[in-house]
C-alpha positions as CSV (number, residue, x, y, z in Angstrom):
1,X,72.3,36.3,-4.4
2,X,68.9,34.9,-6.1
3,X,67.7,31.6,-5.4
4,X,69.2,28.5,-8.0
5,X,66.2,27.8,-10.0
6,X,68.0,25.6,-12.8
7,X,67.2,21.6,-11.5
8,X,70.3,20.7,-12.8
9,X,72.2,23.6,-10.7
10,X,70.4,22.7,-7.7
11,X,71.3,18.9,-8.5
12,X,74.6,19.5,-9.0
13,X,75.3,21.8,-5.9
14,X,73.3,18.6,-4.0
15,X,75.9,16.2,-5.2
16,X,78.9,18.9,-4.5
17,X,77.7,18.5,-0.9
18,X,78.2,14.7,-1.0
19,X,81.5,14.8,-2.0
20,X,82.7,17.0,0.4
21,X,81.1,14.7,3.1
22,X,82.9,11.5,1.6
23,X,86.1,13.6,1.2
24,X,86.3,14.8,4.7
25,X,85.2,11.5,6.0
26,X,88.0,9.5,4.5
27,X,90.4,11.9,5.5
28,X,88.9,11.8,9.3
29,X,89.0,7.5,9.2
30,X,92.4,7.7,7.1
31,X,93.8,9.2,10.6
32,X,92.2,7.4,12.9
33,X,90.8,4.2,11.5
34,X,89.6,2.6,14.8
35,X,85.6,2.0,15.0
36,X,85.1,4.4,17.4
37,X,86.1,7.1,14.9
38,X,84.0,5.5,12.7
39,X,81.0,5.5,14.6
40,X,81.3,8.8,15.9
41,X,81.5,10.0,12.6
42,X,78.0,8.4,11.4
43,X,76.1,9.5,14.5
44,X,77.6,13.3,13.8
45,X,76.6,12.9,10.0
46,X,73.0,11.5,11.4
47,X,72.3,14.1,13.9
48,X,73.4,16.7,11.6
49,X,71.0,15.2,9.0
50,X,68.0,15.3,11.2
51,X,68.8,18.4,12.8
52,X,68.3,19.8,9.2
53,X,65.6,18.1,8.6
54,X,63.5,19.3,11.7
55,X,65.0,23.2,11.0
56,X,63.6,23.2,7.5
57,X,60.6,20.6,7.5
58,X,59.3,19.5,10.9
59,X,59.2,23.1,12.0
60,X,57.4,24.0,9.0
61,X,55.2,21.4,8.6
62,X,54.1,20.6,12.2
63,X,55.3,23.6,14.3
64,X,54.0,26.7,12.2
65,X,54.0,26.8,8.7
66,X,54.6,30.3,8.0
67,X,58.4,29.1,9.3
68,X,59.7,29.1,5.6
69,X,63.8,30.1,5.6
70,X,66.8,30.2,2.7
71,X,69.4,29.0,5.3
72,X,70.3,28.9,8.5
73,X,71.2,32.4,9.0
74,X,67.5,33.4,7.7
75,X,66.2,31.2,10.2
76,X,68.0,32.7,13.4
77,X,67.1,36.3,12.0
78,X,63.7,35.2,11.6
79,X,63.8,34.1,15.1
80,X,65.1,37.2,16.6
81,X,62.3,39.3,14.8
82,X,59.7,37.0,15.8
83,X,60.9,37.3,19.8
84,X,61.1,41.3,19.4
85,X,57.2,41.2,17.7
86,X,56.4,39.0,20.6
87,X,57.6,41.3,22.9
88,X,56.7,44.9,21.4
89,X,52.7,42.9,21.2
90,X,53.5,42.0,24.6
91,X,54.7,45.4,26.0
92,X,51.8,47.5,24.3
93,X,49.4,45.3,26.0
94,X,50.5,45.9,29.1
95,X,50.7,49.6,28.5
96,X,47.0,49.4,27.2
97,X,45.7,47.6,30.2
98,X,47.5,50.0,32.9
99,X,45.5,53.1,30.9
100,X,42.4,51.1,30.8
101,X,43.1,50.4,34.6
102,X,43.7,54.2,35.8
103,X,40.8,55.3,33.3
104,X,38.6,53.1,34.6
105,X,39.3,54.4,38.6
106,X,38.3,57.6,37.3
């Protein structure tokens, strides 16, 4: 699937993801409309919020910006290949010391 590039689309798909929040809220308070309900409710849709926000900006931004992901799933993939990099760099170094080490005892 490419990326939306229409403004209106991406508006659109935006304000789609609003409604669902309010729908599923209402439903949520219509159950149980005492204020602790209520108040768990906007700390989960805070978190959540900021959560996001550090995923997709704060990591990017301040962390290392060539962390740039399409979702959620892109980012946990692009995690994993980072780790194995980090390793397979760290595993031929040690291999390339331990020759340089019984070359140089020769």
């Amino acid at each position: 699937m490419g990326d939306l590039n229409s403004k209106l689309l991406i508006v659109c798909k935006g304000l789609l993801f609003l409604l669902i929040a309010l729908i599923c809220s209402t439903i949520l308070i219509a159950q149980s409309p005492d204020p602790k309900t209520i108040l768990l409710l906007v700390l989960l849709i805070w978190s959540a919020s900021r959560f996001y926000y550090f995923l997709f900006y704060v990591l990017e931004k301040y962390v290392d910006p060539t962390m740039r992901y399409a979702g959620l799933l892109d980012l946990l993939l692009g995690m994993r290949q980072r780790r194995h990099a980090a390793r397979r760099k760290l595993r031929d170094a040690q291999r390339e010391s331990a020759v340089s080490t019984t070359i140089s005892t020769f």
